[in-house]
N, C-alpha and C positions, 0 to 999 in steps of 0.2 A: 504494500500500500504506500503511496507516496506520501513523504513525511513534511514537504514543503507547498505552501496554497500554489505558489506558480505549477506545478506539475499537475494541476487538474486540469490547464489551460494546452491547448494544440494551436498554435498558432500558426494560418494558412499562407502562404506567399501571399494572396488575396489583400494582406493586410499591409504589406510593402509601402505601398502610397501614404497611408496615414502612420506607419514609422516614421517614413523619411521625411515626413512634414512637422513632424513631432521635434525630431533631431534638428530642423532649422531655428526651433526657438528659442530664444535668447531672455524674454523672459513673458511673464503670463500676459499683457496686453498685447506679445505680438498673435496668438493664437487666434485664428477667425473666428473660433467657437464652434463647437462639435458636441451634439445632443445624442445621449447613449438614454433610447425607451427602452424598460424590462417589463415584460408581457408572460410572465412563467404563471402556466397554470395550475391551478390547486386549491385548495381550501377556501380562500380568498377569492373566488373566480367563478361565483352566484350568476348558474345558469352559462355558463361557458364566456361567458363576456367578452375576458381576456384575452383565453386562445383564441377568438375568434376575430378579436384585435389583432391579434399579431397575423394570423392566416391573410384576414383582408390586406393587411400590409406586405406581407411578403406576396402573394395575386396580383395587388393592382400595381405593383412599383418595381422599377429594377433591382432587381438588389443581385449580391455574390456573399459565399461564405469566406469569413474572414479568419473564426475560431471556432473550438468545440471545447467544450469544457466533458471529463468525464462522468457521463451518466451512468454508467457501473459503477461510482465509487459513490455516486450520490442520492442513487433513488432507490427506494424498497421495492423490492419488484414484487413481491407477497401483497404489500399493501395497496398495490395501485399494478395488478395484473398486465404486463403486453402483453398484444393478442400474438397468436401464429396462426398460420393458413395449414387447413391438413385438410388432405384433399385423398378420401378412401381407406387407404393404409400407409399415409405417410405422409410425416410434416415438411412441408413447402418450405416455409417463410417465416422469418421470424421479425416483429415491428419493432424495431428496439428504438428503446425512448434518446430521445436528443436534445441538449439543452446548446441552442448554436446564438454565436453571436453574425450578425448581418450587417451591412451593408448597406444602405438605401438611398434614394436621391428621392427626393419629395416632389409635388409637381412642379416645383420652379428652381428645381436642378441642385435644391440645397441638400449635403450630402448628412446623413445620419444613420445611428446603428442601431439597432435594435436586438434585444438578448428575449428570445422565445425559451418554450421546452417546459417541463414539468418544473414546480418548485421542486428542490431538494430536500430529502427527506434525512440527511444525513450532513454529517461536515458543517453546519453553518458558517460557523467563524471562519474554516478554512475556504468555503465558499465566498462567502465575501471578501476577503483578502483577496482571492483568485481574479472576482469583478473589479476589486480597488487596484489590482496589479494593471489590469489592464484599460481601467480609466487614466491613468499615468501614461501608458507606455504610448497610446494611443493619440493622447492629445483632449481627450474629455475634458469641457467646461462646466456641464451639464446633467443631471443625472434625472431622469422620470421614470416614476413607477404607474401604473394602470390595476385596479384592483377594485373587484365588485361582491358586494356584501348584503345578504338579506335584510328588508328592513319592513314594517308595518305602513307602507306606502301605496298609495293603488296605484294601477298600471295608464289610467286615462290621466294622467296627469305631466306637463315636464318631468321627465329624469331628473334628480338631484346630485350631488354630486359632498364628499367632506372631501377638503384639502389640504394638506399638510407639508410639509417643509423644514428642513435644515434651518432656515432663516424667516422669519413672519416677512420681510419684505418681497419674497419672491411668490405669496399668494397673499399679497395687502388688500387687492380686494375681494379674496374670500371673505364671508365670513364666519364666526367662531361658534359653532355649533354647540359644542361638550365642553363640560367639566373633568374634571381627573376620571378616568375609567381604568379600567382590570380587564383586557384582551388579550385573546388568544394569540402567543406573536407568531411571525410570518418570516421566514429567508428574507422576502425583499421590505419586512420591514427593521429587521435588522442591518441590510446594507445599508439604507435611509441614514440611520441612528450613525452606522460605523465611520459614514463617507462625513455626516457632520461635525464628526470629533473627527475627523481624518482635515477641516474645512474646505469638502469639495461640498460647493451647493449640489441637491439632494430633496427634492419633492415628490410628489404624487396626488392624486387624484382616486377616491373607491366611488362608483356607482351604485346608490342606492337603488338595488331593484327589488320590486314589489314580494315580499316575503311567499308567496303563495305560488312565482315562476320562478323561485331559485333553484329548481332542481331540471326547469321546463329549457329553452332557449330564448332571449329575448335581444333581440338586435338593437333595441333602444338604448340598450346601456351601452353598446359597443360601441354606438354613435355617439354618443353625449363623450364618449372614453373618448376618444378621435377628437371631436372636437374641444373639448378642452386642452388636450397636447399640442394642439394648435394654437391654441390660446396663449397655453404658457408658454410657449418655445418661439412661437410666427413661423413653425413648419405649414405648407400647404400640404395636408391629407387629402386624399380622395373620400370622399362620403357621400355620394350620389347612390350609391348603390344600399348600401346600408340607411338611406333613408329610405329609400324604395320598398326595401326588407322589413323595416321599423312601420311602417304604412301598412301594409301587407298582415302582420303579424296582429298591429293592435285591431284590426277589422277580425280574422280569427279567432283573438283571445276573449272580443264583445260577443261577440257570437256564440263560445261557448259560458262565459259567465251568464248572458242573457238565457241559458236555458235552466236556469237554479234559481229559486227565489231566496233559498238563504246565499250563495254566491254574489247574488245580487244586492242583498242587505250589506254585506259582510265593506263590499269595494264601493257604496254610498255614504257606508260610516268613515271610512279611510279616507274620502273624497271631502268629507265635511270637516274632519281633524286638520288634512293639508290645505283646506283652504283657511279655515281661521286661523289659522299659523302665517301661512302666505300674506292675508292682507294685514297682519301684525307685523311684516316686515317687509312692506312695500320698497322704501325706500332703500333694502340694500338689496335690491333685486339681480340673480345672478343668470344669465343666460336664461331670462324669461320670467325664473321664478327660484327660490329658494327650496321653496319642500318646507314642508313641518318636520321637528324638532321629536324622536319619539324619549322617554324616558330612557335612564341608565338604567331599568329594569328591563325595559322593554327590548332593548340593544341586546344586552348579556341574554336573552331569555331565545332571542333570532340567532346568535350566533351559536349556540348550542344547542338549537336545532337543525340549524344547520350540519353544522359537524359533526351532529350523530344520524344525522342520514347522509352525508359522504363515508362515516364508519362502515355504517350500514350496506351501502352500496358499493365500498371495496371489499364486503365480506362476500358478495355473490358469488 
């Protein structure tokens, strides 16, 4: 087993250009500025969100592999099953999990990386050193995380969004939703934590999605994810298509709530909560609307339902 974090990292000729741009610098205002999204799915990743963040992005945009970090030393594979293909009397194929860093040029040619793949299930510390080696080596000014979390929201309503950060000036006009809370921690929110005592700025963004499609697919969050990384970075994303999706889905999701009268109670009460929370904070309105506020009872109580139905569903 490798005893040092650089050795979980494979680094591809692919990554040549952003060494050698690296190597010209002389000191940190000559840097252009280079934005590293991490997009690893898992726990944190309410109704596929995430992965399905990073998939759109690697789909609609150039990209190349640049590194791989070892996902034999960092996922449980008992906990979280690849599949194989076996086809009669004998196994084909095996999916084996990937955690890659990428490449990407946005639509107005601006270059950025992005770190896909399962969260790790193992190593964290050395895990994030591995991301902090290669935020260094690279040339990173930047660091975004993407992450979607059940919460007691209806789905007719804007996506919300909690923001968080290294530094309060780099999400000043977020606003501050919670008090001291006790969660479940996260790999990428441990990088967060480690890049900020390391002072590499270090944010993110979770999508509040509707406690009730956390385990379903909802393209709304993946949207709102997208555009918020826009937001905070001024990368151009593509999100024509995932609003098409997000359209598409919520005409589906009415359809079947519409056919339950307690369903239909349930996402009228949730509708009534997030408006009088909404028009109680008109004025710090965020990409439409803010979202209500649920209780530190009500958080703790989602997110460990959650997690015992991802238990649940990696025990199948």
């Amino acid at each position: 087993m490798p005893q040092r974090p650089e050795e979980l990292v494979e680094l591809l000729p692919e990554a040549e250009p952003f060494l050698a741009a690296e190597a010209q610098v002389r000191s940190p205002g000559d840097r252009r500025g280079l934005v590293l999204v991490h997009a690893l799915g898992g726990d944190f990743d309410a109704a596929s969100s995430v992965a399905l963040a990073g998939a759109h992005l690697l789909g609609a945009l150039p990209h190349r592999t640049i590194a791989r970090l070892d996902a034999d030393l960092l996922v449980d594979y008992r906990a979280r099953r690849p599949r194989m293909s076996f086809a009669g009397d004998r196994y084909e194929s095996f999916d084996a999990p990937e955690i890659v860093l990428s490449a990407l040029e946005d639509d107005a040619g601006e270059p950025f990386l992005l770190l896909t793949g399962p969260e790790p299930d193992y190593r964290w510390e050395a895990f994030v050193a591995a991301v902090a080696g290669l935020v260094e080596r690279l040339g990173v000014t930047s660091v975004v995380a993407v992450q979607a979390i059940p919460m007691p929201v209806p789905h007719t309503r804007p996506v919300t969004v909690t923001a968080h950060a290294t530094r309060r000036a780099l999400i000043e006009s977020y606003p501050v939703y919670w008090g001291d809370l006790r969660i479940p921690g996260s790999a990428p929110a441990l990088l967060e934590l480690r890049l900020g005592e390391a002072g590499v700025d270090a944010l993110g963004v979770a999508a509040h999605v509707p406690h009730y499609l956390a385990q379903a697919t909802y393209p709304a969050a993946t949207l709102t994810l997208l555009e918020h990384v826009g937001r905070l970075t001024g990368l151009v994303l593509p999100v024509e298509t995932l609003r098409e999706a997000a359209q598409e889905h919520r005409t589906e999701v009415d359809e079947q709530i519409a056919r339950s009268a307690d369903n239909t109670a349930v996402v009228a009460a949730l509708e009534q909560q997030y408006d009088q929370f909404t028009a109680a904070r008109e004025s710090n309105d965020l990409l439409g609307s803010v979202g209500e506020v649920p209780t530190g009872d009500e958080i703790g109580a989602e997110f460990e339902r959650f997690l015992a139905e991802q238990d649940r569903r990696s025990g199948e």
